[in-house]
N, C-alpha and C positions, 0 to 999 in steps of 0.2 A: 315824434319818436325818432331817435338817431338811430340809421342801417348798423353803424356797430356794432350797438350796443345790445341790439333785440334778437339777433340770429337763433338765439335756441329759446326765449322765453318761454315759457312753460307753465309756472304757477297757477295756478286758481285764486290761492287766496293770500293774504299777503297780511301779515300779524307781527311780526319780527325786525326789531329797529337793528340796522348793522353797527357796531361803535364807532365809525369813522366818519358819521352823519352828527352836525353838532346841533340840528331844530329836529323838532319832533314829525315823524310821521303821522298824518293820520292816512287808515284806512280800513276795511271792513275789519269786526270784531267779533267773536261768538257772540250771537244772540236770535233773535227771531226772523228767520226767513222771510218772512211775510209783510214782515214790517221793515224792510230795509230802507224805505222812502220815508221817514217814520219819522217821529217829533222833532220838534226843533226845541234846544233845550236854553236856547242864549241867542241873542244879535250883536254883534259890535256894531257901531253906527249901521244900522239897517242889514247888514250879513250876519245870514243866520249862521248857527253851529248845532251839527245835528247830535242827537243822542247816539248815534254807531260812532260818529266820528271823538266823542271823549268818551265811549268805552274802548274805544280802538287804544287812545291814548293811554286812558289809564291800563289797559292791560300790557302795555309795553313799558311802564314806568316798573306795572309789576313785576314784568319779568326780570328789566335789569337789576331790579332789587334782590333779586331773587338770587341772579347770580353773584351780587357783590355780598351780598349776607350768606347764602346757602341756607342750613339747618337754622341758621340763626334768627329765621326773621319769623317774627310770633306776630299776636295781632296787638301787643304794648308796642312795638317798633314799629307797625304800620299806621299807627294813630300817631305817635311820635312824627313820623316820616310826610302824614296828611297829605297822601297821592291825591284821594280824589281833589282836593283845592289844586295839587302842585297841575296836574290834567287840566282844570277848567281855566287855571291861569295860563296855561302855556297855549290854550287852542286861544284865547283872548289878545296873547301876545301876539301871536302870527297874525292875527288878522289884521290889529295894528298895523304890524311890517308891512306887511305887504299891500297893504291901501297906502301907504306912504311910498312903497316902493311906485304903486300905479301912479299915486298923483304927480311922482318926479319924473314919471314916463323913462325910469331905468330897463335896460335892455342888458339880457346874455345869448350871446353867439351859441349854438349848435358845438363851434372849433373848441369855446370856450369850457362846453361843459366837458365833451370829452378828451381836455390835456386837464383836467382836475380830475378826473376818474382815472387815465393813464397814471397819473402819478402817487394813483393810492396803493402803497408798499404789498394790501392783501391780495392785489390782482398782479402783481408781479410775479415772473418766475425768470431767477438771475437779473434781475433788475428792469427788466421788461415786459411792458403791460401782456398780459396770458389771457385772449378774447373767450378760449374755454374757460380757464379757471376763473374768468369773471361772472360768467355763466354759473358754475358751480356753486361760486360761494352765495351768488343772490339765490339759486335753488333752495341751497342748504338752508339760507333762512329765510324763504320761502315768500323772495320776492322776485317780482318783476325788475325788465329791465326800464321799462318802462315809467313804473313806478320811482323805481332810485334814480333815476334819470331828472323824473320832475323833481325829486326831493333835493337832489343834488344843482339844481337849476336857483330855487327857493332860496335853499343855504347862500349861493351867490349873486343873488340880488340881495340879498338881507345883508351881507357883506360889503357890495356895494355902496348901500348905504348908511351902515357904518363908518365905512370912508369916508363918504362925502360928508359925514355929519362930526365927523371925530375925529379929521386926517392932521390936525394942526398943532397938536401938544407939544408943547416945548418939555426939556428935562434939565434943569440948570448943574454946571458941575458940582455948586456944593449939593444939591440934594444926589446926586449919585454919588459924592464922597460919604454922605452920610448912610447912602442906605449899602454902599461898600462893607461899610465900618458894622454896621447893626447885622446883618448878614454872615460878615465873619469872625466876630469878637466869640470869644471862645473864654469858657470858666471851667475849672474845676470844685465840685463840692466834697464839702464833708455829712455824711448823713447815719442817721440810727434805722434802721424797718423794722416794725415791732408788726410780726405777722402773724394774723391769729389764726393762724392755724398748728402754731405752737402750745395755745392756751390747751391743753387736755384737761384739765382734773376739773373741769365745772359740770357739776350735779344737775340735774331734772328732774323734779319730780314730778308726779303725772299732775298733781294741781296744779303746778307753774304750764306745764305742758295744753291741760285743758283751758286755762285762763289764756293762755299765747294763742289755741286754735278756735276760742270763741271773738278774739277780737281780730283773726284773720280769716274766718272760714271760704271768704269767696274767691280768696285765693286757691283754695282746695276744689271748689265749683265740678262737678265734672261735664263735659261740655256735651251741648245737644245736642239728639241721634235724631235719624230720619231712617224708616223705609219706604221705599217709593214703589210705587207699577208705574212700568213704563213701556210703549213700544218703539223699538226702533225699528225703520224705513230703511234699510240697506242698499245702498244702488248694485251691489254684487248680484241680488237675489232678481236684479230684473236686465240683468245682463240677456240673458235667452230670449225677451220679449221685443229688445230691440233689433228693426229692420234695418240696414243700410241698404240702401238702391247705390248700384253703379253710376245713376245721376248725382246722387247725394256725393260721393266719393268723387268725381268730376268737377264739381261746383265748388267743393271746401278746397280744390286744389288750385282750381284757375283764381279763388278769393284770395288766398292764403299765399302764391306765388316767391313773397320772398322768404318763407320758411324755407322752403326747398331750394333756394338759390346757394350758392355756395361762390363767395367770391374771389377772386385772381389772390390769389397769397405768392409770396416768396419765402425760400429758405435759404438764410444768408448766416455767414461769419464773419463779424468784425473785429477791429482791434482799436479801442479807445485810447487817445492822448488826452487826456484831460486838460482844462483851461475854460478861466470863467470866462463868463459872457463881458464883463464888465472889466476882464485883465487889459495893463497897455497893450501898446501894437507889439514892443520887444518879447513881449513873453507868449504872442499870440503865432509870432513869427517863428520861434525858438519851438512853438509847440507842432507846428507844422514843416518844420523843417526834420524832428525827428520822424514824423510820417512821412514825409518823402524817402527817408534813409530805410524806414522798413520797407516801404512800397518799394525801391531799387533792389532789395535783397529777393524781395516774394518776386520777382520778376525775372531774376535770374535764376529760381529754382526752386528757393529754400519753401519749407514747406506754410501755410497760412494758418493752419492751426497752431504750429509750435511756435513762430511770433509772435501770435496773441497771446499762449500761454507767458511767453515770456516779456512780452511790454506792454501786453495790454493793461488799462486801467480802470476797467469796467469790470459792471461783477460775473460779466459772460467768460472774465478770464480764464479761472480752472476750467473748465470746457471748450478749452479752445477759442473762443469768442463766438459761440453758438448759441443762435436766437431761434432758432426752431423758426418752423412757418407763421408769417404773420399776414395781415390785408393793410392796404393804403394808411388807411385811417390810423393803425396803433402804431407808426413811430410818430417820432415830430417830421414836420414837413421837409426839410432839407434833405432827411437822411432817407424818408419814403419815398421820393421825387427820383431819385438818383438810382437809389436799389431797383425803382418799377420799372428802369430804364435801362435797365442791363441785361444781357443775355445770361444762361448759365455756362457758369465756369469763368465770367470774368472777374477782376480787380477793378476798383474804381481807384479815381486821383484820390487825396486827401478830400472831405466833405463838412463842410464846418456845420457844427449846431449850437443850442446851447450849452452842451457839454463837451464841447472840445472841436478834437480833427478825428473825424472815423476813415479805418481804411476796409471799404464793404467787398467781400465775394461772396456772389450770388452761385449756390449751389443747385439751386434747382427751384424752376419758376412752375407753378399751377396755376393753369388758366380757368380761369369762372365757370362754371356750370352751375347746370340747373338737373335737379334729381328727375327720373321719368316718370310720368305720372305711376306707369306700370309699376316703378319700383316704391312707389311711395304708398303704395294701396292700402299696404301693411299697416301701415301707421298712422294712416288718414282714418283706417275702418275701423280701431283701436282709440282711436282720441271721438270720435265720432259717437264710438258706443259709450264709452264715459260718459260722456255731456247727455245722452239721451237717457241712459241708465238714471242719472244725476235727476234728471227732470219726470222719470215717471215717480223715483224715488218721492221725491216731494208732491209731485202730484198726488200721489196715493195719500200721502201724511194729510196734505190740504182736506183732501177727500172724505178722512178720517175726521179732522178738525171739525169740520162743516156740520157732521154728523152730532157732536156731543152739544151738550144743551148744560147750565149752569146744576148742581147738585146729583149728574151722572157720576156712576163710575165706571172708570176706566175697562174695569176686567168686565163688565157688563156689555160695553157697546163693543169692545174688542170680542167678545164671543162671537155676540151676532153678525157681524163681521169677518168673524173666521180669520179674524188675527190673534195672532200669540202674543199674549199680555206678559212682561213678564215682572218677577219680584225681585227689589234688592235685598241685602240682610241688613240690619239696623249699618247707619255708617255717619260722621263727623265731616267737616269741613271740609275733611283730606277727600273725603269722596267715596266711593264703596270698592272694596277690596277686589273683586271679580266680576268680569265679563264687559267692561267699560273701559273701552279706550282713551280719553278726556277726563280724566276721573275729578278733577277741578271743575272745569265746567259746566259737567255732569252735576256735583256738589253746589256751586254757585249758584246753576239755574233752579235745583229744589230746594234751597234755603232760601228762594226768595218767593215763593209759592206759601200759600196757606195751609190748614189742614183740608184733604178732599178739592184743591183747587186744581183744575186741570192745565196746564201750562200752556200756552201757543209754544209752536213748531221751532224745536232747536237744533241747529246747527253743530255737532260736535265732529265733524271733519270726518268720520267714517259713516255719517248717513245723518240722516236727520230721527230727534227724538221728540216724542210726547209725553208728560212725565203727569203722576197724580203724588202726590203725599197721602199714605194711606194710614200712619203712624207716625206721633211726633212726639219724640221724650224729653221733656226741655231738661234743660243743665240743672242740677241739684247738689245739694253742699252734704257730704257725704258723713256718716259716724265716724269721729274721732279714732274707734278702732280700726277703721278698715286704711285710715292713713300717716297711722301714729309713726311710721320711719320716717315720713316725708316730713312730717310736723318737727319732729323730731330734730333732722337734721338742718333743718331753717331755724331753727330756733337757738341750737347749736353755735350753729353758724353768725349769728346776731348776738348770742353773748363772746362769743369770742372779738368778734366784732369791739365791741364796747368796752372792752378787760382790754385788748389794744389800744386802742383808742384813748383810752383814760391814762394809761402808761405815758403815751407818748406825750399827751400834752403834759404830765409829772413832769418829764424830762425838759421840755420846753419850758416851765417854770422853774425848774431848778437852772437851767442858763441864763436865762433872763437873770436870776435872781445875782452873776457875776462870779457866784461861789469859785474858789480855784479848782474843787473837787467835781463843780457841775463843768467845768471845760471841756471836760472830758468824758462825764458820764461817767468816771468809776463808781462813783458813791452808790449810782442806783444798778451798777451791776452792769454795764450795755460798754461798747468801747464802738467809737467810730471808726467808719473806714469812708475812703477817698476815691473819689473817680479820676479816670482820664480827663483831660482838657477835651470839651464837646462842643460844637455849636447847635442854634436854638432848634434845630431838626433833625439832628443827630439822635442814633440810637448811645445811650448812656450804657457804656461798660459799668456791668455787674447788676446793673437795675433794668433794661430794656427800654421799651417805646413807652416812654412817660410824659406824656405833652405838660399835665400838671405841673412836673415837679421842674421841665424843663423850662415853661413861664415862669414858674418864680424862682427858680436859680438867676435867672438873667434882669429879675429887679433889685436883686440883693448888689450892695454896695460895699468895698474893701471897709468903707466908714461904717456899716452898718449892716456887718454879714448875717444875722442871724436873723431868719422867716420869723417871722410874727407870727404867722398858724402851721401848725401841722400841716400835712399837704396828704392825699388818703388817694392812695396807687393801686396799681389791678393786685398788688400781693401785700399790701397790707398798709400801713400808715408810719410816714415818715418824717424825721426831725431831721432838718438838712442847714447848712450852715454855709456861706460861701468860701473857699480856700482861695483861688485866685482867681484873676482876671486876666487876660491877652488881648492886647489888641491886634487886628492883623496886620501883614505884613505890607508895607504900603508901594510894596513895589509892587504886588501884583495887582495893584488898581487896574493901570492901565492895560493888561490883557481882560479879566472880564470889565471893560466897560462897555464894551457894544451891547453885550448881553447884557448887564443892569438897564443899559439905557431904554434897551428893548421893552425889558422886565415893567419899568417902571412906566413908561409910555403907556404901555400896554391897563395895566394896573388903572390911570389916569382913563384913559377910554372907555373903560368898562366902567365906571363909576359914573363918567358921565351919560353915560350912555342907559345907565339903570335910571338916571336921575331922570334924565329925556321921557322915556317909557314910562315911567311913571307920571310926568306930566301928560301925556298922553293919553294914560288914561283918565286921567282927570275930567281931558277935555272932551273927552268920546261919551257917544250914548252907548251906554252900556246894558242889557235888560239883560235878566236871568228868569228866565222863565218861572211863574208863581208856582209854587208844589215842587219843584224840580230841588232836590237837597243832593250835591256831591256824595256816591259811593266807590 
């Protein structure tokens, strides 16, 4: 664990992948307390992979699904999408990695991991790593430092040995002239949109209507209810039963020690001259010689903040060149070294890093303490009753558990018990409308129960529950009357659909067929119009984000403009024809070529690198535990 990086950690539990992680986390998952040492549901060559560890996974796939679809993501897109496979391949992959990573006897530095954390833009504030706000953000999503530490550790071995295994790709010039040229070549088309949502005057009548909702009714399905009893174990309600002894409170302080330390930070303003690392001497020279010109001014008087404002080149500029207090470890080494070395109120010489010449004053230095026990009491007798609250909570539930025998029910043994049972209202997948905070989880764990099956002890972050199914009303295909607008409007929607459709391909045989009057579409009524000149990723003025019609505009040839099919877009169905073609400009090769080169290098690595991994697995013992199916 890096002293950095763990100062405030705090979490309990840890569910939340951040976006600037590029392998998967695993780590605990909502599910059953009791069994957290619990199945193994796979081995890669003899390493097992546990059941918490790919629900962990998958429920982190879910979540980022969740935010990248929102409302939009139904259970068609999640079979589409097949998490639980994308889960159990990815906990497979890693273990690959990182058996290969052991066999190469690859190593990452402690220094290594934290200038890769420093330099992740969310824990900056003005362009500097912020040891609070790093704090924050892994709270916010409710992880350890600890945790993102090894994960971040993981990611650069796994990098590592990408390198070593795929650092050698050559990228010849004609393939970067060509994929120059494919990248920027630019068409404009000519196109018809025949959008049904124009079609009005088509009739339904209710035979057509009842024929269309007898050969789609499971479409209509209404989906399966549950009411559950359940009791929840509160850790709140046994807040009052826990003890703390002033031993107790002694002991977690002397264990715990560097929570309460607080270390030597400085509060400094610099003012950056930029200049790579890899610049010649002339321009390294030239960049330090204008920091000696400021440092002669700030010396005779002028003031150190309005310098910076005015030639700094860092993003501390508008503030003056002000870095707030920070500790050893969050700058880079040259510019930490130097600042920890200064009294308050001095200037230093010019300081080189990898980012230039800095010229640092130290406004005021804090030296390291450690919080007194007396004052820490507070917060020690507070995290203390938590954790013990937490433990009788479950203890109780255990207790409870222990008690029920198979064909109990729940409101029965909780009487005699003189615990409060309590009832949901019927509720779906979404979970039940009141009194449950997890309402997903809450949802997941009695959809996966029988009818009258008593659940072992669940975990839903505000206490642990025990759940019964006491009523179960499976999904049913409803009378026609009670959904004849929805039928209605689907069905609508599918002839209009088709009455487009059938137009457009007319028009498409009426061009084909050469006619001078098909050229142009008058004969059947329709008149083209023309786009901007776009490339192949381009949003298309007047039509939108069309990937469809975007692929086949750019197979179409000046010889041979006209699509052979229809092409069917988010608004309707189009007849599109090529107008011209651009080739680009060839003078600007030579600015992006670094970037293609990169682009395409990179492209080449990844391919071979999936090829590699898949031989891999090939060659590995692979089990999946019998019974065990992906959800």
């Amino acid at each position: 664990m890096l002293r950095l990086m763990r100062d405030y950690a705090t979490s309990w539990l840890i569910k939340i992948i951040l976006g600037a992680i590029v392998i998967v986390f695993v780590f605990w998952g909502v599910g059953s307390f009791r069994n957290r040492k619990s199945n193994v549901i796979a081995s890669v060559n003899g390493e097992a992979i546990s059941l918490e560890e790919y629900r962990s996974t998958y429920n982190n796939l879910l979540e980022q699904m969740r935010q990248r679809f929102g409302d939009n993501l139904n259970e068609e897109v999640l079979q589409m999408l097949q998490l639980d496979q994308q889960a159990l391949d990815q906990l497979i992959e890693q273990r690959l990695l990182m058996q290969e990573v052991a066999r190469l006897n690859f190593r990452v530095t402690d220094e290594e991991v934290v200038r890769v954390i420093q330099n992740i833009s969310s824990f900056q504030t003005n362009g500097v790593f912020d040891s609070r706000l790093y704090t924050t953000v892994l709270n916010y999503n409710r992880m350890t430092p600890e945790g993102f530490e090894s994960a971040q550790k993981a990611r650069l071995l796994i990098e590592k040995l990408r390198t070593y295994l795929f650092n050698n790709f050559q990228v010849s010039e004609n393939e970067l002239r060509e994929y120059y040229d494919w990248k920027n070549v630019t068409v404009s088309i000519d196109y018809v949109l025949f959008d049904p949502g124009t079609y009005q005057e088509i009739e339904l009548t209710d035979e057509v209507l009842e024929t269309y909702f007898n050969s789609h009714n499971e479409s209509y399905k209404t989906d399966p209810l549950l009411k559950v009893q359940y009791l929840h174990f509160d850790p709140q309600d046994h807040k009052a039963e826990v003890q703390i002894s002033a031993e107790d409170i002694e002991i977690y302080y002397f264990d715990n020690r560097e929570k309460f330390a607080t270390p030597k930070t400085v509060e400094a303003r610099h003012i950056l001259f930029k200049v790579d690392a890899e610049a010649p001497k002339e321009a390294i020279d030239a960049a330090k010689a204008k920091a000696e010109d400021v440092l002669g001014r700030v010396r005779k008087g002028e003031d150190f903040a309005s310098m910076a404002k005015q030639y700094s080149e860092g993003p501390s500029k508008e503030n003056g060149g002000q870095l707030g207090a920070f500790k050893k470890e969050d700058m880079v080494a040259p510019f930490s070294e130097k600042a920890f070395s200064m009294k308050q109120g001095e200037v230093s010489e010019p300081v080189r890093t990898q980012f230039g010449w800095h010229l640092i004053k130290v406004e005021k230095v804090n030296e390291a303490s450690v919080q007194p026990l007396e004052e820490a009491k507070k917060t020690i007798r507070a995290t203390l009753t938590d954790d013990q609250a937490k433990t009788l909570a479950y203890d109780k539930a255990e207790a409870f558990y222990e008690t029920t025998l198979e064909g109990d029910q729940l409101a029965g043994v909780g009487k005699e018990m003189s615990l409060e049972v309590k009832t949901t209202g019927l509720f779906s997948m979404v979970g039940p409308e009141k009194n449950i905070k997890n309402r997903k989880a809450f949802a997941d764990a009695a959809f996966a129960l029988s009818l009258n099956q008593i659940s072992e002890i669940q975990d839903f972050d505000d206490g642990f529950y025990i759940l019964q199914v006491v009523e179960s009303i499976p999904g049913k295909i409803p009378e026609l009357g009670s959904v004849k607008e929805a039928v209605t409007r689907d069905l609508m929607k599918e002839k209009q659909a088709a009455v487009a459709e059938e137009e457009a391909k007319a028009l498409l045989a009426v061009l084909k067929s050469g006619t001078t009057a098909g050229n142009t579409g008058s004969d059947m009524g329709v008149a083209f119009k023309t786009t901007d000149y776009f490339k192949r990723n381009d949003q298309i003025k007047g039509i939108g984000w069309e990937s469809e019609i975007s692929q086949k505009a750019f197979t179409l040839s000046l010889a041979q403009p006209l699509s052979e099919d229809i092409v069917r877009g988010k608004n309707g169905f189009y007849v599109i024809r090529l107008k011209d073609r651009r080739l680009p400009d060839p003078q600007g090769f030579d600015k992006e070529k670094k970037l293609l080169q990169e682009t395409l290098s990179n492209q080449k690595k990844l391919k071979a690198f999936n090829s590699w991994l898949s031989e891999m697995r090939k060659k590995s013992e692979i089990t999946i535990q019998e019974g065990f199916e992906p959800k």
